[in-house]
matplotlib code that plots the C-alpha trace (Angstrom):
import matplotlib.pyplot as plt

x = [82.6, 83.5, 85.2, 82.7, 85.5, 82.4, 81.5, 78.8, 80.8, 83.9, 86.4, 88.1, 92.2, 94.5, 96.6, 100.1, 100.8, 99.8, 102.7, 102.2, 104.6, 104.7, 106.8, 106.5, 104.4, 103.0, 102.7, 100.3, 99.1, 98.9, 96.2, 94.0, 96.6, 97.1, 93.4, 93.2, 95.8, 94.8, 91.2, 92.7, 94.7, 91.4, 90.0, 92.8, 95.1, 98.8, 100.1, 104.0, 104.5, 107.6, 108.4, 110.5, 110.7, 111.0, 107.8, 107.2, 107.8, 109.7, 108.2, 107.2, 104.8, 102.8, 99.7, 99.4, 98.2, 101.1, 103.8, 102.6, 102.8, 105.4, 107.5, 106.2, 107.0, 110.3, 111.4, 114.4, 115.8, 118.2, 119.2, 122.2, 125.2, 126.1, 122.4, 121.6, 125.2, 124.8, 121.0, 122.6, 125.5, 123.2, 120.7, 123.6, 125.5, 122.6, 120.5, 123.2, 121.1, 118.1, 119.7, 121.4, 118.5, 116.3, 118.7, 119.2, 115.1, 115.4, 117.4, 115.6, 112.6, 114.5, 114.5, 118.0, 118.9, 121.7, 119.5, 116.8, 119.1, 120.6, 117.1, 116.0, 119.3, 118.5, 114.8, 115.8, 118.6, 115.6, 113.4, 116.3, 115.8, 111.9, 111.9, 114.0, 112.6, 108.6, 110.4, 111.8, 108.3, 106.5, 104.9, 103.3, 101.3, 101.6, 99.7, 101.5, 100.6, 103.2, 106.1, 104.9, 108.3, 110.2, 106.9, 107.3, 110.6, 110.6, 108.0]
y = [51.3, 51.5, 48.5, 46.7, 45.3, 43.6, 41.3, 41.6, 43.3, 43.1, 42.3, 39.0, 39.3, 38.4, 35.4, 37.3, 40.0, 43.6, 46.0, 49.8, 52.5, 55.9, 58.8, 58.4, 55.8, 56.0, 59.8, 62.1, 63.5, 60.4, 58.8, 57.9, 55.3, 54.0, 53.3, 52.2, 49.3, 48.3, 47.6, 45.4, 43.7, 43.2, 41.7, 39.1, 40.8, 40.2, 43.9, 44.6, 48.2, 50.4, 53.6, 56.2, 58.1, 56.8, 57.5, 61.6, 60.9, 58.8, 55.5, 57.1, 59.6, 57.5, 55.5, 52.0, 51.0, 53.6, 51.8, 48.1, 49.3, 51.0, 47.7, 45.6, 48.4, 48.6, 51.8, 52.8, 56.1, 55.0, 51.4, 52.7, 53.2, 49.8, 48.3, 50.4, 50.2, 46.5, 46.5, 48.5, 46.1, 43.1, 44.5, 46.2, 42.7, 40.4, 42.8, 45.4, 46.7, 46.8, 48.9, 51.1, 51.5, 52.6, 54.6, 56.8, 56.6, 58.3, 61.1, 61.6, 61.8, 64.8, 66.9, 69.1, 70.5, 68.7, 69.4, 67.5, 64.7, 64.3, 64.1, 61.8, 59.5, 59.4, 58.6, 55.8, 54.4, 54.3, 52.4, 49.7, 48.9, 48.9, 46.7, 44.8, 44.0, 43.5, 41.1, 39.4, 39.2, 38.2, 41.4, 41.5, 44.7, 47.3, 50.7, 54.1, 57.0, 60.6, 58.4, 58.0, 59.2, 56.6, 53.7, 54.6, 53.8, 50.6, 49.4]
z = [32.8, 36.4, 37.7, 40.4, 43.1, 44.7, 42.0, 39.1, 36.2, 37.6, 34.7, 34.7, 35.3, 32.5, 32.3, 32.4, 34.8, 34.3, 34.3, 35.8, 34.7, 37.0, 37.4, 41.2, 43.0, 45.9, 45.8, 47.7, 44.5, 42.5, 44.8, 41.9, 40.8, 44.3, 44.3, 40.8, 41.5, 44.8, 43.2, 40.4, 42.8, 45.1, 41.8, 41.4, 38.9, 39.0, 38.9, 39.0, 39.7, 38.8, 39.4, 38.3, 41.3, 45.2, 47.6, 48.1, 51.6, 54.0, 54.8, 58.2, 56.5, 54.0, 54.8, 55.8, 51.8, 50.6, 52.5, 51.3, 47.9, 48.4, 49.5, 46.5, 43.9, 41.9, 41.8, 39.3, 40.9, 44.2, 42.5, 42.3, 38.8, 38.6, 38.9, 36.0, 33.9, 34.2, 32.8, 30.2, 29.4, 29.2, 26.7, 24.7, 24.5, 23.3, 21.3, 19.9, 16.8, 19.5, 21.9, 19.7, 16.9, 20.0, 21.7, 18.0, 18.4, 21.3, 20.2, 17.2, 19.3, 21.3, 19.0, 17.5, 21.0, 23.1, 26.3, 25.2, 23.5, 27.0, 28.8, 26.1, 26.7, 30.8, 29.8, 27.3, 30.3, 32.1, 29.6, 29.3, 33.1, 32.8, 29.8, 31.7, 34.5, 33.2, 30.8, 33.8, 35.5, 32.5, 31.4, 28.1, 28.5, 30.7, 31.5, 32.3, 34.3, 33.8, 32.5, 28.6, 26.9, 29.2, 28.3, 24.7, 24.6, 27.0, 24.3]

ax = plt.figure().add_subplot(projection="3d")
ax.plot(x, y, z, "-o")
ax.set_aspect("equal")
plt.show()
């Protein structure tokens, strides 16, 4: 059913935030999502947005809707070593078993070659920071668009 932003069958927002996982937000070629989270925001919904990937473009270039989601939306890539060493530390010190039993997940997910066990280990660094921070912001559930190896392993 198409959402109705105007009212009528519009459907009602959740009581915990609404978490958004993408490769690279905003992007010129993911539009659809840009529009699909603008409209639930519209609606009411408290939507916490991260991204793999910084903007396509410099802030200059993207439109006025692109460059406010752009400043609410948490993008891993360009945080920096340390940001992402110490989200590892912290999950690694308080939930050992946790962090290890789904980094081995990871590899097993890879597959036998070292290439892909090496992807898989940047992809599950990556899930440690997104669990992270939608655990921070009260995320219970979130939706993913071209980042489902790093959502299945942040879940």
């Amino acid at each position: 059913m198409p959402i109705d932003t105007k009212g009528g069958n519009a459907p009602e927002a959740p009581a915990s935030p609404i978490g958004y996982l993408v490769s690279q937000y905003p992007a010129v070629n993911h539009t659809f999502i840009l529009w699909e989270i603008r409209a639930l925001r519209r609606l009411g919904w408290n939507i916490h947005v991260v991204s793999i990937r910084k903007p396509d473009r410099p802030p200059e270039k993207l439109s006025p809707e692109e460059a406010e989601e752009q400043r609410v939306t948490f993008a891993i890539l360009g945080k920096g070593a340390i940001s992402t060493i110490a989200a590892q530390m912290r999950v690694l010190l308080s939930q050992p078993s946790a962090y290890l039993g789904s980094l081995w997940g990871a590899w097993r997910l890879a597959g036998g070659g070292w290439r892909a066990k090496w992807s898989h280990t940047l992809y599950f660094l990556e899930a440690v920071v997104v669990a992270g921070y939608f655990r921070r912001h009260g995320v219970v559930h979130f939706h993913t668009h071209f980042a489902s190896t790093v959502a299945l392993l942040a879940a």
